[in-house]
ZAMARGU-4260 file (C-alpha; in steps of 0.2 Angstrom, whole numbers, plus 5000, padded with zeros to 4 digits):
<rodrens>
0) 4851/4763/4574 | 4836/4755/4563 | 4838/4737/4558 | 4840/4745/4540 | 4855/4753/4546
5) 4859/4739/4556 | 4858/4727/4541 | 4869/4740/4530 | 4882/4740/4545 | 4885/4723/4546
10) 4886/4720/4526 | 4898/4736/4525 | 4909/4724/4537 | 4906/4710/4527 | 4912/4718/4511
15) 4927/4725/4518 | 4933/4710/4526 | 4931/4698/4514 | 4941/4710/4502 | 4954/4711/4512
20) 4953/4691/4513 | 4950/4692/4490 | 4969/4700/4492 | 4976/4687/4507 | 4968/4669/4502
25) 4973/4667/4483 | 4991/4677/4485 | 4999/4681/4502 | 5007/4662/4499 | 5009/4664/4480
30) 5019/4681/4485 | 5028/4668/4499 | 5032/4657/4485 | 5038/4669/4472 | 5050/4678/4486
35) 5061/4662/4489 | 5051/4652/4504 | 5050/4632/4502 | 5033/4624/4504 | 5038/4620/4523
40) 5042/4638/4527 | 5024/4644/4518 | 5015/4630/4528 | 5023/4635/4543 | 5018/4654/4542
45) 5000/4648/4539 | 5001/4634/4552 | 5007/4647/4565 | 4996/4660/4562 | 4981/4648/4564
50) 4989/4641/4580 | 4986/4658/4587 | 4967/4659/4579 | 4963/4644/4590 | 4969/4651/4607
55) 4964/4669/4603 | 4945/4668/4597 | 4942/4659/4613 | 4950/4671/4625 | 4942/4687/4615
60) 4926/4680/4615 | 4924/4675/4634 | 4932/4691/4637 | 4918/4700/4626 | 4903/4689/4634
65) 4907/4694/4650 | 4912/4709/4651 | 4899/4717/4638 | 4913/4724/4628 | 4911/4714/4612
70) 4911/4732/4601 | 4926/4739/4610 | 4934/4723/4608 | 4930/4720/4589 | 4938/4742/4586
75) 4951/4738/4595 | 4957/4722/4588 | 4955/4729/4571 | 4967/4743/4571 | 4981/4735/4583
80) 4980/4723/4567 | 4982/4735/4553 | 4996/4745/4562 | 5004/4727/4564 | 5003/4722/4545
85) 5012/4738/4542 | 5028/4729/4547 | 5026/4720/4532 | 5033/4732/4518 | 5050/4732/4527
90) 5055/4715/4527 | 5057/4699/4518 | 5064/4689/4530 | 5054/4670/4535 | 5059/4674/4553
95) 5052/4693/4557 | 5040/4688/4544 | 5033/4673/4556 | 5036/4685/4571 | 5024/4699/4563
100) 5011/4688/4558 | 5010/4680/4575 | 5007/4697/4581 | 4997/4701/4570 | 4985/4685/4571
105) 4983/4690/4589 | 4972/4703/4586 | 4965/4697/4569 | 4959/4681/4576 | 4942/4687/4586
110) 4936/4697/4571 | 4926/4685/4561 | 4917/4677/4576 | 4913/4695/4583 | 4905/4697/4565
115) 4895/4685/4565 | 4891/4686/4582 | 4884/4706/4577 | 4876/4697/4562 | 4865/4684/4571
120) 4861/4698/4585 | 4854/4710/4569 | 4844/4699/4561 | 4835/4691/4577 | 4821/4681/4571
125) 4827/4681/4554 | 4841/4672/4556 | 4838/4660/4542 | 4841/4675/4530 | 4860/4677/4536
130) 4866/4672/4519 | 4859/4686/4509 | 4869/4698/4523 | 4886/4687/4522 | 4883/4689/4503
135) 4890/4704/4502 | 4907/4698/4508 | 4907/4685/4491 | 4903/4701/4481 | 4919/4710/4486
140) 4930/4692/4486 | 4926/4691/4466 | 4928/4710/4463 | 4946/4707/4472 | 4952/4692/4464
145) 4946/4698/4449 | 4954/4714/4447 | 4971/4705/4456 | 4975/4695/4446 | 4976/4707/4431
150) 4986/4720/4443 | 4997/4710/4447 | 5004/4702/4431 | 5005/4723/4428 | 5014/4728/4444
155) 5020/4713/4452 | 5015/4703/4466 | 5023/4714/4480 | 5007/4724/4478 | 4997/4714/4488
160) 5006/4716/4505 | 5002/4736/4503 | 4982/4732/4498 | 4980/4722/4511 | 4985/4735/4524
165) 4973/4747/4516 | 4959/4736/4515 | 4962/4734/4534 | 4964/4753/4536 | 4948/4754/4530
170) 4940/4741/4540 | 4947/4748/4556 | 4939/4766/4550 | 4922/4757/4548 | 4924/4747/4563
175) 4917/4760/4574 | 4898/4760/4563 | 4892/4741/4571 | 4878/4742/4579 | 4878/4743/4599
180) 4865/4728/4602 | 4862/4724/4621 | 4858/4706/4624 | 4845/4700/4638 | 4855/4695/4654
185) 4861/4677/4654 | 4851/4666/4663 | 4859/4652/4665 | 4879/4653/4666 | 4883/4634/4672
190) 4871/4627/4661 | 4879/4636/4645 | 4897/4629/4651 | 4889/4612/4651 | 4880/4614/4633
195) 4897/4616/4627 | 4902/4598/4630 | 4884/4594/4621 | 4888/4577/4611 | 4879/4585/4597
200) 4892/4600/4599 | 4906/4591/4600 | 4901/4576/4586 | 4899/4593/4574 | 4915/4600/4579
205) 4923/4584/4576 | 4918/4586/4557 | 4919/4604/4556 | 4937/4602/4559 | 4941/4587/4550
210) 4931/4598/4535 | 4946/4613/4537 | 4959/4601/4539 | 4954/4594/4522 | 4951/4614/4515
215) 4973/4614/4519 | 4978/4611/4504 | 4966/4623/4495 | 4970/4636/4505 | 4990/4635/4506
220) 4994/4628/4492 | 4978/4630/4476 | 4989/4646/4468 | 5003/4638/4470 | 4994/4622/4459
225) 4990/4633/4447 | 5004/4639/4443 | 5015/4624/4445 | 5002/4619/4429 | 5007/4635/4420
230) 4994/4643/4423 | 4994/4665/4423 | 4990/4676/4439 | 4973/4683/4430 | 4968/4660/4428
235) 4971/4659/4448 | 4961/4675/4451 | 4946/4671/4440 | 4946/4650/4447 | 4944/4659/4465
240) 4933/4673/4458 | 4921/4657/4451 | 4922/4650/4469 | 4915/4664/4478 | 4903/4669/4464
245) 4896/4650/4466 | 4894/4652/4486 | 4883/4670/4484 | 4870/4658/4473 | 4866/4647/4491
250) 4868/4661/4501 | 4855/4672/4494 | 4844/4657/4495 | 4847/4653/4513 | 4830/4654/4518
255) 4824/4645/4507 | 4838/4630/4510 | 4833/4631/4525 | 4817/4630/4527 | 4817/4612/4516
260) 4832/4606/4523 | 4839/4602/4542 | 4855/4609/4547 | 4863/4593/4548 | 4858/4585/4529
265) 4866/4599/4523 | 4882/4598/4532 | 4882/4580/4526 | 4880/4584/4509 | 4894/4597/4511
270) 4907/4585/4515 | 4901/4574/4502 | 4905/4588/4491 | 4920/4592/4497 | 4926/4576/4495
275) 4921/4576/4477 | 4930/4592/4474 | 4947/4585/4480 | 4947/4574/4470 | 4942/4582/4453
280) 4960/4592/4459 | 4968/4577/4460 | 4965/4569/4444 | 4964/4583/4432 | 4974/4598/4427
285) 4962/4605/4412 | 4958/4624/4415 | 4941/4621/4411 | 4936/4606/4422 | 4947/4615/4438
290) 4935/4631/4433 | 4920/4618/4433 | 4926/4610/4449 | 4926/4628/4457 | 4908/4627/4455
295) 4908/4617/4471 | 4912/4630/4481 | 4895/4634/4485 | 4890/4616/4494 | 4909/4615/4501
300) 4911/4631/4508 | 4894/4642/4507 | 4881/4629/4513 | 4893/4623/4525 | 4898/4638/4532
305) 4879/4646/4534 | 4874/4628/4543 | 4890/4632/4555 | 4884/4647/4559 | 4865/4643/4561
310) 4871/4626/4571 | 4879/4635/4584 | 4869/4650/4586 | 4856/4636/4589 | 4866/4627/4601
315) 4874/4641/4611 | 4867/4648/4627 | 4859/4664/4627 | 4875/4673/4637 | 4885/4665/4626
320) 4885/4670/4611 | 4900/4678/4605 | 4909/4663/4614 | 4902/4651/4602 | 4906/4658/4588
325) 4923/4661/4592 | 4926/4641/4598 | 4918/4637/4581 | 4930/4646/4572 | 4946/4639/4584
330) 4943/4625/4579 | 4938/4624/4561 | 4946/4640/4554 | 4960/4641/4568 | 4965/4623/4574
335) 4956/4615/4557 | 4968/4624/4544 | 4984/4624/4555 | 4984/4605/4555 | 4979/4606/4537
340) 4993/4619/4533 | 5007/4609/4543 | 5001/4594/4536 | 5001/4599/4518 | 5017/4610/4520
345) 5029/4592/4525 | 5019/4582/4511 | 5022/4596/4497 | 5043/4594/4501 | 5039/4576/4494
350) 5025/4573/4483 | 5022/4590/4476 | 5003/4599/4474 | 4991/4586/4466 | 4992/4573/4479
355) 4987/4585/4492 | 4968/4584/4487 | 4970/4566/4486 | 4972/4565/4504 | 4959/4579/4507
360) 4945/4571/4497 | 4949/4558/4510 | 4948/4568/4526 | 4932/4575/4519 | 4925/4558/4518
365) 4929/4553/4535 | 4921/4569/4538 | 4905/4563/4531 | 4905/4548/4538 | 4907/4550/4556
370) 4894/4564/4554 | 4881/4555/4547 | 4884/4539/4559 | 4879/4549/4571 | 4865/4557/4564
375) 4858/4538/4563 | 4864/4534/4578 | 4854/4548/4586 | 4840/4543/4576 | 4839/4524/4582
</rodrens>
């Protein structure tokens, strides 16, 4: 295939997936909700699931790196996940429901790291440029949430478990088109293994997944704010249609961030910004200043996430590739958002949604700080 076709691969991923997730991240716990579960039980499903997206990742990827099998791996794992999700329409019940989507999250878990992982291969020298490729994933998240949240007010929330499996239907028919790209041999084995346990590395993990911890209670429990403030389905689709719409407007400047700033000063300035962004959800409950705060979304999720990516790209061995992404996603998006989602799930029983982001706004600072320390640290 060209690079065109390569590039054109990659973002058809890329729009699906991040679809799918436009119909998964602001309802599948709203649906949860509205079906009788009690805020322990929806953080419990969340929390499991990401337990499994920390061991699996891992054990794909390695698996992918060194047997060579990173497109087999990625088709395969995407239709054993949509025939699981079919399970889905036929039950209501906490416990099959927690059954199927530890299953499920089995084979979900290595998909995102494998796409990145095709993504950073694509692009080769232009790796700086990845936003405008990811992008396309935030095109398809607004057109989702968008439409959502109109359909469902029409048709109900059950809708979403049925979209969801044909978005993944879909994916797993397109699965097949990413591009076959063979790496140079690995050189060096042992020295990747010892790269891992870089201090740099593991100081960045450290704050990566103190940064998802913080992201818990938007992830499990943001709809559920919402409408707890009387808010409609359509308000919760456009506050997470504005989120994605604010992370496309850094993403097709990537380069261009880039270029003028190091990695790490903007990973620091996104968990400033995250920390800020709690707290706005905190203290207010006007539509208008939660849309405002949304706008945030591009330093807390898309300048962070493209510095992720480009940090361990940079810092994984050649023959290891796939392997980093998928630890970086363990432990942020897996690990990160399991604590995050248990955590938030006990505190809701007692305190309700706002004070969530209070205690978030003060994970992300921590986050911040301990980052930054060591930057200056490293400096001295």
């Amino acid at each position: 295939m060209t690079s065109d076709n390569n590039r054109l691969a990659i973002g058809a991923q890329y729009f699906i997936y991040f679809g799918v997730l436009g119909v998964f991240l602001p309802y599948f716990n709203l649906y949860c909700y509205r079906i009788g579960f009690s805020g322990w039980e929806i953080g419990v499903l969340s929390a499991v699931r990401s337990v499994v997206l920390v061991l699996f990742p891992l054990l794909w990827g390695a698996l992918a790196d060194r047997l060579k099998l990173r497109k087999p791996i990625y088709i395969l794992c995407n239709v054993i996940s949509t025939v699981i999700w079919i399970a889905l329409l036929f039950t209501t019940d906490f416990t099959l429901m927690l059954l199927i989507m530890i299953c499920y999250a089995v084979f979900y878990a290595p998909i995102i790291s494998f796409l990145e992982a095709f993504t950073m291969d694509v692009l080769g020298g232009e790796k700086k440029s990845y936003g405008r490729l990811r992008a396309w994933g935030s095109i398809s998240f607004i057109a989702v949430v968008l439409v959502l949240g109109k359909l469902i007010e029409v048709v109900g929330i059950e809708i979403i478990v049925v979209l969801i499996l044909g978005g993944s239907a879909l994916m797993s028919l397109i699965s097949t088109g990413v591009p076959r790209i063979v790496s140079r041999p690995g050189k060096r084995i042992v020295h990747g293994r010892v790269r891992f346990t870089d201090p740099r590395l593991v100081l960045f993990l450290t704050c990566a997944f103190l940064m998802l911890v913080s992201h818990g209670a938007y992830y499990g429990f943001f709809s559920i704010h919402l409408e707890n403030l009387g808010y409609s389905s359509a308000f919760i689709g456009v506050c997470w249609a504005l989120a994605s719409g604010a992370e496309i407007t850094v993403m097709i400047q990537s380069e261009r961030i880039f270029n003028r700033f190091p990695l790490e000063r903007v990973l620091i300035f996104s968990f400033l910004a995250a920390a800020a962004r709690w707290l706005v959800l905190f203290w207010v409950d006007s539509g208008a200043l939660i849309l405002l705060s949304q706008g945030l979304h591009a330093l807390t999720y898309g300048c962070f996430h493209m510095a992720s990516i480009l940090y361990i790209d940079r810092m994984a061995p050649e023959d290891a590739k796939t392997l980093g992404q998928a630890v970086n996603n363990a432990l942020t998006y897996g690990l990160g958002l399991m604590v995050g989602f248990f955590l938030n799930g006990y505190l809701y029983e007692f305190t309700g949604s706002q004070p969530l982001f209070l205690v978030s706004a003060g994970i992300a600072a921590l986050a911040a700080v301990i980052f930054a320390s060591g930057q200056l640290a490293k400096s001295m």
